[in-house]
N, C-alpha and C positions, 0 to 999 in steps of 0.2 A: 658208349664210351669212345668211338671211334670218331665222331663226329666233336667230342669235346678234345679229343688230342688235337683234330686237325685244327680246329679254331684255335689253339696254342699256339700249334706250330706258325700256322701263318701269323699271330701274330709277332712271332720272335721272327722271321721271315721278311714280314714287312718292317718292323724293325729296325734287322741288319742293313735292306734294301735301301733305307731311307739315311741311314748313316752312310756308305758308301757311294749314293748317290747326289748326297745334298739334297734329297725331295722331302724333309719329312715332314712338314704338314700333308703331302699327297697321300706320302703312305700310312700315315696317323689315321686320315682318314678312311681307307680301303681296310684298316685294320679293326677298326671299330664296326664296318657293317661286315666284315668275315667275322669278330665276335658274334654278332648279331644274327646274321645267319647260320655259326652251329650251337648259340644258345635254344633257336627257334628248333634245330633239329633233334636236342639232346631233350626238347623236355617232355614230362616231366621233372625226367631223372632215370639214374640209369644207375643197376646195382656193382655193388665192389666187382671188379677184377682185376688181372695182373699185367702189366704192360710188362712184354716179355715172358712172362707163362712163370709157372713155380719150381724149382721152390725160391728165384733169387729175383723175382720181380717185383715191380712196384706196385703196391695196393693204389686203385684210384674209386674214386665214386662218384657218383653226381647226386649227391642229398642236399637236403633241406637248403644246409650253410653254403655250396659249392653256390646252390643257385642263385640265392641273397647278393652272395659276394660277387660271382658274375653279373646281375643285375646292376648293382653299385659301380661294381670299375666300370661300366660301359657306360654307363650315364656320368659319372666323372670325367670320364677321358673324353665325351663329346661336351662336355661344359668347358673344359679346360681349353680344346682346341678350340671352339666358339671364341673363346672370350683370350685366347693370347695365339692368335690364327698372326701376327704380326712379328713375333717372338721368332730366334731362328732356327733354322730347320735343323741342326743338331740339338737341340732342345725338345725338340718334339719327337725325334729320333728316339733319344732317350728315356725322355717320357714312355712313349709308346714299348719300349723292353721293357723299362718298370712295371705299366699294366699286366704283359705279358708274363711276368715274374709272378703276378699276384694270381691271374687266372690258375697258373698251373700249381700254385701252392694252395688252392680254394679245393680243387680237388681229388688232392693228395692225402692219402692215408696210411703214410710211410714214415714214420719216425727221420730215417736219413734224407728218405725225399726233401722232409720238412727243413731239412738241416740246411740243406742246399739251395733251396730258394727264400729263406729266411737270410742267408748270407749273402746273396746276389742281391735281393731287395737291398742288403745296409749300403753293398759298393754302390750302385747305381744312386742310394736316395745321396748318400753323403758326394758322389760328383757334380748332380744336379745341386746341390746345395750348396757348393764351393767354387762353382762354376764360373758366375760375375767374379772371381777374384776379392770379393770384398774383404777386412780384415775381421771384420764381427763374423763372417758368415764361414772364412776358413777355419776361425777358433773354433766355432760350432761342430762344423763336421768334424775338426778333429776328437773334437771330445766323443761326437759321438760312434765313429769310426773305434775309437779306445776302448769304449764301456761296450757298443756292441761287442767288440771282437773279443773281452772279458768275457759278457754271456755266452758267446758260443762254443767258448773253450769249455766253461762250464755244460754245458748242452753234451759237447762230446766225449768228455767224460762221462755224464750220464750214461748216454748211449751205450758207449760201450760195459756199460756194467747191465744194463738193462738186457742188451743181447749178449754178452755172457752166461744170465742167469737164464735167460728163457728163450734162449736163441731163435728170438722173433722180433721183427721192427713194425710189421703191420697190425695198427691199430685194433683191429678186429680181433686178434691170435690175441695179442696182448690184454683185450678185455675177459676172455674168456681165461687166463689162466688163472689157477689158483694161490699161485705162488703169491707170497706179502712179506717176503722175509727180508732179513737188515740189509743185505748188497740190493736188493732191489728197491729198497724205501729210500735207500741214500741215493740209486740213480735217478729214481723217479723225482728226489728234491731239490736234484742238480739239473735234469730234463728244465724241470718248473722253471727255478733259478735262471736257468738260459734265455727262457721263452718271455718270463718278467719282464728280463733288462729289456731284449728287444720291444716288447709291447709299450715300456714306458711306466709301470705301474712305481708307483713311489717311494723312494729309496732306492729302486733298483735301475732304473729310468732316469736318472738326475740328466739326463743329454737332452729331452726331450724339447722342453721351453725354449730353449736356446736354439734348437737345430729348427724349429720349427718356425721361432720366429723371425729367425734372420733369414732364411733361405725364401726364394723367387717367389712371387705370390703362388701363382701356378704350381710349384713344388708345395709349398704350405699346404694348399688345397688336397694332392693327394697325398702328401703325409700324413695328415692328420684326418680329410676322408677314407683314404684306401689303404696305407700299407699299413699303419699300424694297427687297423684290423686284422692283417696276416697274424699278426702276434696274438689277438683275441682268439682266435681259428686255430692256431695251434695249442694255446690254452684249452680251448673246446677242447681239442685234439686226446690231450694228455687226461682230463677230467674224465672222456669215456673209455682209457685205457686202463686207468687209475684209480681209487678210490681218495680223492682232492678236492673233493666239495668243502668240508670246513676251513680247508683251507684258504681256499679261493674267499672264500664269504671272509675268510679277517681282511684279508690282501683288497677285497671288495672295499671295507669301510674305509683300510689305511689307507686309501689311495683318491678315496670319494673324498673324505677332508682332507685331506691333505694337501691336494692339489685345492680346493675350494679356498686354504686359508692362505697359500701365497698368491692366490688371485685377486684375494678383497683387496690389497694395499697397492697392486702392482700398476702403475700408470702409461706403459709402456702399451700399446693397444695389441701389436700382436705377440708379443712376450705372455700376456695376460690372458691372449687365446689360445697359448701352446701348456701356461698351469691347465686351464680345461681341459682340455684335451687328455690331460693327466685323471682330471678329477672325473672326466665323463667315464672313462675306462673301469669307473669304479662301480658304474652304474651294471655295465657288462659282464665284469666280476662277481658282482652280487647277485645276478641272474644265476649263472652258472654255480655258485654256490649254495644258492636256493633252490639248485634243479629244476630253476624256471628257465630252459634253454629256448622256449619261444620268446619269451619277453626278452632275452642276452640277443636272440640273432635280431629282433624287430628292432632294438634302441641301436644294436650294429647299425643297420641298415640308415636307421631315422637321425644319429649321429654324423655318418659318412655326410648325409645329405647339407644338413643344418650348420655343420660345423665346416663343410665345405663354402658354403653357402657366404659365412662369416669372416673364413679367412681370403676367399678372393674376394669382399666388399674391406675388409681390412686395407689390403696390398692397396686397392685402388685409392681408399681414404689418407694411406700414407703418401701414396706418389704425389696426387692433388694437392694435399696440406705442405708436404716439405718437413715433416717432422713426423715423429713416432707416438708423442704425448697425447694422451686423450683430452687432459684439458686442452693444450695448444689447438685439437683438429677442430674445435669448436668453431662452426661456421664455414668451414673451409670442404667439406664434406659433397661430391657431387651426389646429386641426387638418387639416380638409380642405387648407387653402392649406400646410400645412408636408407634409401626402403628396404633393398636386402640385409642390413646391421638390421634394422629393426623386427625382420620377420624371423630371420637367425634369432634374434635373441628371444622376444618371443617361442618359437619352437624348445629353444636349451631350457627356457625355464618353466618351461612345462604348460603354456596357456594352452587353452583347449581353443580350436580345434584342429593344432597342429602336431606336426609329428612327433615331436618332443610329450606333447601329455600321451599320446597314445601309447607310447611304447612304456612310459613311466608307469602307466595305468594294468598295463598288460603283466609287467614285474610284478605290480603288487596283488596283481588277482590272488584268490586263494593262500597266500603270504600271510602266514602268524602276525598276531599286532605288533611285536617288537622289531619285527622285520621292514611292517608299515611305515613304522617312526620312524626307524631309520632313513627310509628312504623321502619321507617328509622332512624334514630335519637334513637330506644333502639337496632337496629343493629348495629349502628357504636359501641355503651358504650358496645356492647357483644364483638365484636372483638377487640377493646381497652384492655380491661381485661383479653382476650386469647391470645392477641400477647404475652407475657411471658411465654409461652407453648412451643415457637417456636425453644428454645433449648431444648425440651425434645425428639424432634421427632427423633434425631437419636439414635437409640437403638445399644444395646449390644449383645452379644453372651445369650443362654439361656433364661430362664422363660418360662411361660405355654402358650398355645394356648386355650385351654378351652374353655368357653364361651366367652371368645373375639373375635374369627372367629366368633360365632353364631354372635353376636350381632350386628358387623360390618357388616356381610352380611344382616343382619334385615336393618339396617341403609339403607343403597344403594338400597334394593329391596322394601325400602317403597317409596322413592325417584325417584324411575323409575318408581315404581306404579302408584303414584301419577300425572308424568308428560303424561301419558300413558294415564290418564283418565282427563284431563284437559288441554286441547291442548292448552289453552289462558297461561298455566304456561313455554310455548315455546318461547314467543314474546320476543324479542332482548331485550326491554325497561329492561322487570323482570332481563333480566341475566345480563345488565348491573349496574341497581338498585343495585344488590348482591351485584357485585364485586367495586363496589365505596365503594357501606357501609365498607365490609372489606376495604379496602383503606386508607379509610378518617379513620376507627376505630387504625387499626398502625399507622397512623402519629399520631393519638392523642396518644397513650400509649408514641411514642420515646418523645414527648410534655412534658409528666406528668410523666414520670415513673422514675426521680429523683426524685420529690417533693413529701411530704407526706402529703396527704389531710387532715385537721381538723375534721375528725367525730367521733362524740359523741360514745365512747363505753359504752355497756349497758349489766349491772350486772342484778344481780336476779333480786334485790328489784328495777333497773333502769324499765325492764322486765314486772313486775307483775304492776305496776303504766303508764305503758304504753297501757296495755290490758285494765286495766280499764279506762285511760282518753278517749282511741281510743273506745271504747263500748260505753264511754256514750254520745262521739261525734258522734258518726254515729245514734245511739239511735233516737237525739235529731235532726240529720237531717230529718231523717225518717218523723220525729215529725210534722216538718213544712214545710217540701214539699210538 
């Protein structure tokens, strides 16, 4: 434990240092091998205790998810600095708090803790995100600045009903109690409620698209790699506090199509990777509500990567082209960023032997056949929506290699790992399963990709009246379950 605070601390540490200094690609860098040297100290893992001793301290752990999640941000944040090492040093200042925000909410097993760095993550992701001054990208954060700060109000109300009734915040105390009565079903559906908005899941996330795609490439990457896994991880969180598995499993599908059908029409290239990003969430949900929590942390992991992957070959694709239009990038495309579009998209739609089938594969092991469907069926709607990619893949003379080698080879070598350690992910059936889904997903796109589907677009005020009807509908499930 001692050795995971101090790789925190320094990282808020180097930080600050880096802000008050002007140095921060230096201290970005010293911060990522101080992660790196007390990931190498802490592991395995290290069981629950209390920073500050009981009864009023912080539950922390180093399990399964702390490690994942440590894994991921330190390999994000050394692709990020790689590949915008030119970017200026309050950018990377920043950045590197943000990391740090996620380390210490990875392994946190504190209800309020969670509260605390769930809101530090929104200030810090909506400055970096508003930062260039752009006007698309101020709108963004505002909204999402709004709707977070909706959730979290909701969050603490929860809370406080939660430790009123059972006056405990640490995860563990709260798994073991028996209590299930109506003020604790209604905190725990407002906790949920909280944790939604921020993760992005659909209806209650309407910020996401927008923040994710207007904001700096490098911010896109770990938005949509790293912090809005904080929100899956407190999901986790709440699921082994709570008995919200069927829940999760609806929020799972509404959120896997959902986000899959405003992506089919959307031609904006990284607008179209912030609905994914919406719809991959659903993939993660459905673990966790299938009680497949290795398959929920492995697609974490393989998402962070892939989707990372995607949106810094994105950023690059827009700068070089001069426009956002997928048809427009046609041709315009350097080439390192058009091999990484291609192996990103590949991995999201599940081609074997990358990390995207492995972890797809890993969900569906032992999984009821309606459960299989299902998650065959948000394969085909992810490769439907990525067949329009299919002209970006040939690249041009020029652009960076940077963190897009890193990330590409993250992709493949989680994807090899993966198959390496689960020999049942070998069998004919999975690798044919894949490749139909992509299959069947292109014929649907050549199907649909004239026609412009009727769906409802939603403004602020669509937005904030969204969070609240969805909060008090689930509230109210809770209620009578």
């Amino acid at each position: 434990m001692i050795a995971a605070l101090a790789g925190v601390l320094a990282y808020f540490a180097l930080a600050l240092l880096g802000i008050v200094s002007a140095r921060g690609r230096e201290t970005a860098v010293l911060a990522v091998f101080a992660g790196l040297a007390s990931l190498a100290l802490w592991l395995p893992g290290f069981p629950e205790g209390f920073v500050g001793g009981l009864p009023w301290g912080i539950a922390v752990a180093g399990d399964l998810w702390a490690l994942a999640f440590w894994s991921l941000a330190l390999f994000l944040h050394a692709a990020v600095i790689l590949h915008a090492w030119s970017k200026d040093s309050l950018r990377h200042a920043l950045i590197t708090l943000l990391v740090a925000t996620c380390l210490a909410g990875s392994i946190s097993r504190d209800l309020f803790n969670l509260y605390v760095v769930l809101e530090l993550s929104s200030l810090l992701s909506v400055i970096l995100i508003a930062k260039e001054g752009r006007s698309a990208a101020l709108w963004a954060a505002l909204r999402y600045i709004l709707l977070a700060g909706l959730g979290m109000i909701f969050y603490l109300f929860g809370l406080g009903l939660v430790y009123g009734r059972t006056g405990a915040l640490a995860i563990t105390a709260l798994s073991q109690t028996e209590v299930w009565d109506k003020p604790l079903r209604i905190g725990a559906g407002l906790l949920l409620a909280g944790a939604t908005v921020k993760t992005g899941v659909f209806l209650f996330g309407l910020w996401l698209p927008q923040a994710h795609g207007h904001a700096p490439t490098e911010v896109s990457v770990l938005l949509s790699g790293l912090v809005v896994k904080l929100g899956v991880l407190a999901l986790a969180r709440l699921a082994e506090a709570f008995p919200l598995e069927p829940v999760l499993l609806a929020l799972g599908l509404l959120t896997g199509f959902g986000g899959v059908l405003y992506a089919l029409g959307e031609k904006d290239l990284k607008i179209m990777l912030g609905h994914h990003t919406v719809s991959q969430i659903g993939y993660m949900l459905l673990g966790l509500g299938l009680s497949a929590e290795l398959g929920a942390l492995l697609y974490l992991v393989a998402h962070g990567l892939f989707k990372g992957l995607l949106f810094l070959c994105a950023g690059e694709a827009v700068e070089a082209g001069a426009t956002r239009s997928i048809p427009e990038l046609v041709g315009k495309v350097p080439w390192p960023a058009a091999l990484g579009l291609a192996v990103g998209s590949w991995a999201i739609v599940g081609l074997p032997p990358l990390a995207g089938f492995v972890a797809k594969n890993y969900l569906s092991l032992a999984q009821p056949i309606w459960a299989k469907a299902f998650l065959f069926l948000l394969s085909v709607g992810t490769a439907a929506s990525f067949a329009k990619l299919l002209t970006l893949f040939r690249g041009q003379g020029g652009g960076k290699f940077g963190g897009i080698m890193l990330l590409a080879m993250g992709v493949i070598a989680l994807g090899l790992w993966g198959i390496l350690h689960n020999p049942a992910v070998l069998a004919l059936q999975a690798w044919v399963e894949a490749v139909l889904a992509v299959g069947l997903g292109f014929l649907t796109y050549l199907l649909v990709r004239e026609k412009r589907l009727p769906l409802p677009q939603f403004f602020l005020e669509h937005a904030l009246l969204s969070v609240l009807l969805a909060t008090v509908a689930l509230s109210t499930i809770l209620l009578i379950a």
